[in-house]
ZAPA-396629 format. One record per residue (C-alpha): residue in one letter; x, y negated, z negated; residue number from 1. Coordinates in Angstrom, 2 decimals. Layout:
+------+---------+---------+---------+------+
: resn :      px :      py :      pz : resi :
+------+---------+---------+---------+------+
:    A :       X :       Y :       Z :  NUM :
...
+------+---------+---------+---------+------+
END
This chain:
+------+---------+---------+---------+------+
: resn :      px :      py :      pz : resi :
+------+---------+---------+---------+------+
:    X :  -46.08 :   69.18 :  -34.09 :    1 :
:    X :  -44.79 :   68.53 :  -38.03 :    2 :
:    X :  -48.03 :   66.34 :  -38.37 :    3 :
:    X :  -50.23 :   68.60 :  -36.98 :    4 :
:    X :  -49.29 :   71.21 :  -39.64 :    5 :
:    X :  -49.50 :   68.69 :  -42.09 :    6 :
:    X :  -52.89 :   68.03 :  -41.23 :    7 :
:    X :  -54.23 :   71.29 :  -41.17 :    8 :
:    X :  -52.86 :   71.99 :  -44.25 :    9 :
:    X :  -53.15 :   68.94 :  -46.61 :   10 :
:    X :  -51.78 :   68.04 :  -49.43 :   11 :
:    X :  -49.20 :   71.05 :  -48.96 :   12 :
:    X :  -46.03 :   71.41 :  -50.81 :   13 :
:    X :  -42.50 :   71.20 :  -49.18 :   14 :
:    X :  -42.12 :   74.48 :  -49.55 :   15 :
:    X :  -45.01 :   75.80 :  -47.86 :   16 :
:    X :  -44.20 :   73.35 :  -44.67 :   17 :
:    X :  -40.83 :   74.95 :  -45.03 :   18 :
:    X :  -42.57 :   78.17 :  -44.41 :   19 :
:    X :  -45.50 :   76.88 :  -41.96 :   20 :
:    X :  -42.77 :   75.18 :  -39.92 :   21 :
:    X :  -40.67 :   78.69 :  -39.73 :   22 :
:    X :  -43.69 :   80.56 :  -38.77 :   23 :
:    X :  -45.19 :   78.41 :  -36.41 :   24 :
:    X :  -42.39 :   76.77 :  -34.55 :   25 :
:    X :  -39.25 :   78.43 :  -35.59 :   26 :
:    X :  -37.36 :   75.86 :  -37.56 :   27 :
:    X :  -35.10 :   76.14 :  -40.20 :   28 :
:    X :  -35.93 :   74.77 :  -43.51 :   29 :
:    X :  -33.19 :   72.29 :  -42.98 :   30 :
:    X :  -34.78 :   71.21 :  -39.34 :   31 :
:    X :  -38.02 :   70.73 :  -41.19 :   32 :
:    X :  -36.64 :   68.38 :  -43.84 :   33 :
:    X :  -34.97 :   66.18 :  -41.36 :   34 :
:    X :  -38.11 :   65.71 :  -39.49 :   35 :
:    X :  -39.74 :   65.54 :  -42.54 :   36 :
:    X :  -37.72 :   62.28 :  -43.54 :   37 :
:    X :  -37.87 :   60.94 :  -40.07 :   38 :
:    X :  -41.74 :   60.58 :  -40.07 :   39 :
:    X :  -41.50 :   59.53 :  -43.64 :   40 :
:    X :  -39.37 :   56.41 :  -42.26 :   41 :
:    X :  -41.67 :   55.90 :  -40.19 :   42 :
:    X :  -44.56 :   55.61 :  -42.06 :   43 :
:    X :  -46.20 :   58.48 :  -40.89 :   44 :
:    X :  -45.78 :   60.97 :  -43.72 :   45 :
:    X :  -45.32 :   60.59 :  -47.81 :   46 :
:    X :  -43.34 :   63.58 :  -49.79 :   47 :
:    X :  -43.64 :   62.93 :  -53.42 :   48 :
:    X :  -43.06 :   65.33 :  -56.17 :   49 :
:    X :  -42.33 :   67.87 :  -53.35 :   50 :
:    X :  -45.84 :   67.55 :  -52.20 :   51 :
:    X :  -46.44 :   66.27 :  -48.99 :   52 :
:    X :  -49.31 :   64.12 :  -47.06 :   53 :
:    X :  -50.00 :   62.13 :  -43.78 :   54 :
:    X :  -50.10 :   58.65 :  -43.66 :   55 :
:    X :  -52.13 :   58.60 :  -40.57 :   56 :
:    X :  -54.86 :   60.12 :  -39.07 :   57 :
:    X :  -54.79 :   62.01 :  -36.09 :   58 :
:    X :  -57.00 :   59.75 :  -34.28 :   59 :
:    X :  -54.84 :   56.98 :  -35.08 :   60 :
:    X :  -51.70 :   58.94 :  -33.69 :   61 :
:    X :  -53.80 :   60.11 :  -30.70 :   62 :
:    X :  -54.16 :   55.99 :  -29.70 :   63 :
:    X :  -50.60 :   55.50 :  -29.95 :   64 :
:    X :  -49.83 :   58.13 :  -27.75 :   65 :
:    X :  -52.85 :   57.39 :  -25.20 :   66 :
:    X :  -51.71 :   53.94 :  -25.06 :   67 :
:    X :  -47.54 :   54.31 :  -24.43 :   68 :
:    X :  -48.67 :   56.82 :  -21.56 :   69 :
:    X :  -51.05 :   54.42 :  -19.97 :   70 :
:    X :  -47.95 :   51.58 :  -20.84 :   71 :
:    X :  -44.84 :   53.66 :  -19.49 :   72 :
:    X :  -46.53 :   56.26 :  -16.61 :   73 :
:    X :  -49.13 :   54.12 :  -15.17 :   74 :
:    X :  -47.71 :   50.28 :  -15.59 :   75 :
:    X :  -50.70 :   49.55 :  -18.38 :   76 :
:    X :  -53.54 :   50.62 :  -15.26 :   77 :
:    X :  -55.90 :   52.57 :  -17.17 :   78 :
:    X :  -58.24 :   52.89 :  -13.75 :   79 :
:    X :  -54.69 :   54.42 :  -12.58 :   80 :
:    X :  -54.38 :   56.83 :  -15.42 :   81 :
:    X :  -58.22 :   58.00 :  -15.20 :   82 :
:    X :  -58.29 :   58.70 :  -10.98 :   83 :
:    X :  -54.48 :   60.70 :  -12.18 :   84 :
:    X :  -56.80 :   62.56 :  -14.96 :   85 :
:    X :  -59.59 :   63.15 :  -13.24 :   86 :
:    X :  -57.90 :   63.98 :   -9.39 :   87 :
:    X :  -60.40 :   66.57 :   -7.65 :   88 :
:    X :  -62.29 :   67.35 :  -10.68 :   89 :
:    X :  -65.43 :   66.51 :  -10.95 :   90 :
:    X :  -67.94 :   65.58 :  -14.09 :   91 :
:    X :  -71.20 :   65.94 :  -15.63 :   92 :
:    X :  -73.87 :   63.58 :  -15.67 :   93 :
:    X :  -73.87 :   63.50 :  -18.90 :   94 :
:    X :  -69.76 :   63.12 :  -19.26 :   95 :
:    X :  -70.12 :   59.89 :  -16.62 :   96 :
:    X :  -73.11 :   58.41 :  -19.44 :   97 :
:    X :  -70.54 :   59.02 :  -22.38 :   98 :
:    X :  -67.81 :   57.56 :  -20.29 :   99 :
:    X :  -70.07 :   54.46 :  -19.18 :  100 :
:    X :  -71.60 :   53.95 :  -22.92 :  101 :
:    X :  -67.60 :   53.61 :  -23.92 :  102 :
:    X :  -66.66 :   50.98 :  -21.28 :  103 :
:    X :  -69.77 :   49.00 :  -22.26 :  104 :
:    X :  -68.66 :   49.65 :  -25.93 :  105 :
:    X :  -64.90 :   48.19 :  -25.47 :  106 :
:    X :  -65.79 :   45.79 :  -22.73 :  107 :
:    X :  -64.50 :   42.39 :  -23.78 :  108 :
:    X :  -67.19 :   39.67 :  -24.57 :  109 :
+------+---------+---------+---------+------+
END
């Protein structure tokens, strides 16, 4: 949720994520800067000169979490996690195209 915020509002200082982070999801400035140093650590986020940026891009966070659900809920299956995502609905023609111009994309050689 901290990266979100810092993406829609980038570069933003550490006082206006202070703020952001109040506002939006009730933290305390003190909750903030712990998760604040915690993605730091991890790579994820830079604060320098009280000004703070991602490291990543939301896509790139998006395939990390994509892929440790497919790993831990559905034992690596991704046919398992789409019939779980797609269960009674149904899609578009066009949505099966886009789906089958992707598998052709990624499909090993």
């Amino acid at each position: 949720r901290l990266l979100s915020i810092v993406w829609a509002n980038e570069p933003v200082s550490s006082g206006e994520l202070v703020r952001l982070c109040q506002q939006e999801l009730g933290w305390k400035k003190s909750t903030t800067y712990t998760m604040l140093k915690r993605l730091g650590e991890k790579g994820l986020l830079q604060n320098e000169n009280a000004v703070v940026t991602s490291l990543v891009s939301r896509a790139e966070v998006q395939a990390a979490e994509s892929e440790s659900v497919v790993q831990q809920t559905f034992d690596g299956s991704l046919p398992g996690f789409l019939v779980a995502f797609l269960g009674n609905k149904t899609i578009s023609d066009e949505e099966a195209e886009a789906i089958k111009r992707l598998i052709d994309e990624h499909r090993e050689a």
